[in-house]
FIDRENDO-744756 format. One record per residue (C-alpha): residue in one letter; x, y, z. Coordinates in steps of 0.5 Angstrom, whole numbers, plus 500, padded with zeros to 3 digits. Layout:
FIDRENDO-744756
AXYZ
...
end
This chain:
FIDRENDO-744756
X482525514
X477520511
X474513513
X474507511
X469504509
X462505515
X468503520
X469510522
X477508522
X481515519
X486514515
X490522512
X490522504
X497521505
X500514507
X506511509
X508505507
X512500511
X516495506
X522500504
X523500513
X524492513
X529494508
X526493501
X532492496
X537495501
X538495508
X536502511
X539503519
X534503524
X536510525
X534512518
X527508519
X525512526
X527518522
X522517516
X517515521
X517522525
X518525518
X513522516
X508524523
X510532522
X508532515
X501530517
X501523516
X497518520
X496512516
X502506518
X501500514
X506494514
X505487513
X509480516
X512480509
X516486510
X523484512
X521478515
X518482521
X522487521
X518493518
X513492523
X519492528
X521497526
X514502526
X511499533
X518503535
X518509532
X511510533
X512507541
X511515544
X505517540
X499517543
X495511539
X489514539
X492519534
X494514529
X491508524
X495502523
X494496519
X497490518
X496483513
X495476515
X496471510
X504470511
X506466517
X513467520
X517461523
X524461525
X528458520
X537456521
X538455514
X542462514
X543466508
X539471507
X533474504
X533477498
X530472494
X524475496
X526482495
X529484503
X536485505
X535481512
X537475515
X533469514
X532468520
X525466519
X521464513
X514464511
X509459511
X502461507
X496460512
X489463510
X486459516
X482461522
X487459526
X493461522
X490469521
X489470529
X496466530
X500471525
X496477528
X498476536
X504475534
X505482529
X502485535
X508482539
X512486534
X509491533
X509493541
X501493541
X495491544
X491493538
X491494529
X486498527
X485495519
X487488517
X488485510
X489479507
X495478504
X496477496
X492471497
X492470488
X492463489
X489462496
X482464493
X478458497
X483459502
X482467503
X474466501
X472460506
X478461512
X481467512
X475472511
X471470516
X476469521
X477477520
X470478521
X469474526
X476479529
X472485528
X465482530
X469481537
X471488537
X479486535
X480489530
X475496527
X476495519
X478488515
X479488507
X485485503
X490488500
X493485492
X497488487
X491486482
X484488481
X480482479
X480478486
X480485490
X473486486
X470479488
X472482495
X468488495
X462484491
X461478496
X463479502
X463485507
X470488507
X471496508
X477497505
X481495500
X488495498
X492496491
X498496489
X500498483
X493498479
X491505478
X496509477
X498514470
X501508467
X496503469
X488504469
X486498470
X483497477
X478503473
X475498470
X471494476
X474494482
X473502483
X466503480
X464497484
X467501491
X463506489
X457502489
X458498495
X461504500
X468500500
X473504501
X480503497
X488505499
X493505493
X500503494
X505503488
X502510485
X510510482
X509502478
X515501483
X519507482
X518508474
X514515475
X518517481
X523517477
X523515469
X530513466
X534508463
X534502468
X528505472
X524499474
X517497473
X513494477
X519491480
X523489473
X526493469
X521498465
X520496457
X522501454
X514503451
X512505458
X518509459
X518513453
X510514456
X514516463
X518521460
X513525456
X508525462
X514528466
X516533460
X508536459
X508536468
X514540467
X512545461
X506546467
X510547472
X509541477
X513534477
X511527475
X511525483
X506530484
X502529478
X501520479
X500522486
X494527485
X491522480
X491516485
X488521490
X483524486
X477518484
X471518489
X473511491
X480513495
X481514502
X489514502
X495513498
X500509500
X508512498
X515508502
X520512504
X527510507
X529517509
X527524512
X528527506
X523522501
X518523506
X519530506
X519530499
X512525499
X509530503
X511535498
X509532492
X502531495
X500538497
X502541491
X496542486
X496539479
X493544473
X487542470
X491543464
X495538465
X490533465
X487536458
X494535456
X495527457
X488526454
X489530448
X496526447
X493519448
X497519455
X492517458
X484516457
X482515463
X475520467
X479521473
X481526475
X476531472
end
């Protein structure tokens, strides 16, 4: 197990990320999600993350019941402020924003003091608990003034009052994520998608500059959305479909891991892992078998020989892992 930050909150190397169970793209049952969940828990993760966003509530939902019985001390569970959900009657449904749900609800962007505590009672209402232990802000790309003047400090007051034990943000960019590590006093951040094979970029300030402040980082998105899961035509990339030079990159990676005996899942997975900076990798799953695959693909070695390959070829330039 790692911890976050200096807030001593554990999190195992493997995370489970909620969004799938709040049916991403397409509907998954609530037996399917309850399943994932307690695949997920025999496999040794006890990292849950999900978010308000998630199926309009549905995902914290969701986890709050499959993880009703578990003894709470044993596991991390973060959420994320950012989004406020209200009842909504314009019907219809909600895949305009990626969820196969009724749009029973809508979200209304809130980084204000009150707001953050209003979103996070009620998260705690869904989710069936007294208490999260990490909570991010939420994707607050054009929220900047809002997220740095309102809702930071309203999240560290949380944790100065012993609400929360970790805070930190959570963006599928590294730039803002940066200023968070650098001018406030977050513990964790979270990004998707920006450290991965296919995208580095996250390389360049954000992870040196965890390193140098003792932040802790969570990836999420190691698979670009799916592109390094499982390279082919019509394989999406950070949710669109993948140009076709980064599917070609794709499908050479997974030839060369082939030749070395392992999969491209266990090879994206590892290189998220590896940096000095990372204290868990978050990968979704909406069945038992993903999960069980995930946990595998995980634990599975990667040859130093395989790294040498990418970089000998241009595949990839970046130091980690070593």
């Amino acid at each position: 197990m790692n911890t976050l930050g200096s807030s001593g909150v554990p999190v195992s190397g493997l995370g489970f990320g909620g969004a799938v169970i709040g049916n991403l793209f397409t509907e998954v049952t609530d037996e399917q999600a309850h399943e994932a969940v307690d695949t997920a828990w025999r496999s040794g993760v006890r990292y849950f993350d999900t978010a308000p966003h998630y199926g309009l509530g549905l995902a914290e939902q969701r986890l709050g019941e499959a993880l009703r019985e578990r003894p709470r001390a044993e596991y991390t569970i973060s959420t994320k402020v950012g989004r406020r959900l209200e009842p909504s009657t314009d019907g219809g449904d909600d895949l305009a924003n990626g969820f196969a749900v009724p749009a029973t609800r809508r979200r209304v962007w809130d980084f204000s003091a009150d707001g953050v505590r209003r979103t996070l009672e009620a998260s705690l209402e869904r989710l069936g608990l007294d208490h999260v232990d990490v909570v991010y802000l939420h994707d607050p790309d054009d929220h900047a003034e809002a997220a740095f003047r309102e809702g930071y400090p309203a999240l560290e007051k949380l944790r100065a009052e012993g609400v929360v034990r970790a805070i930190g943000a959570g963006m599928n960019q590294a730039e803002m994520l940066t200023r968070f590590v650098r001018e406030t006093d977050v513990d964790v951040v979270l990004c998707a998608g920006r450290y991965t094979l296919l995208d580095q970029s996250a390389l360049t300030e954000l992870l040196p500059a965890a390193v140098e402040r003792g932040v802790s980082v969570v990836i999420g998105g190691a698979f670009n959305s799916g592109l390094l899961a499982d390279p082919r035509p019509g394989a999406t990339y950070n949710y669109a479909q993948s140009p076709g030079d980064l599917l070609d990159r794709a499908l050479r990676m997974r030839e060369i891991a082939e030749r070395h005996g392992i999969s491209l899942r266990a090879a994206a997975l590892a290189f998220c892992a590896a940096h000095p900076a990372v204290a868990s990798v978050l990968v979704g799953a909406r069945s038992a078998a993903e999960v069980r695959d995930a946990a595998e693909q995980f634990a599975t070695p990667v040859p130093p020989a395989y790294w040498q390959e990418l970089r000998d070829t241009g595949l990839l330039t970046a130091e980690e892992p070593s």
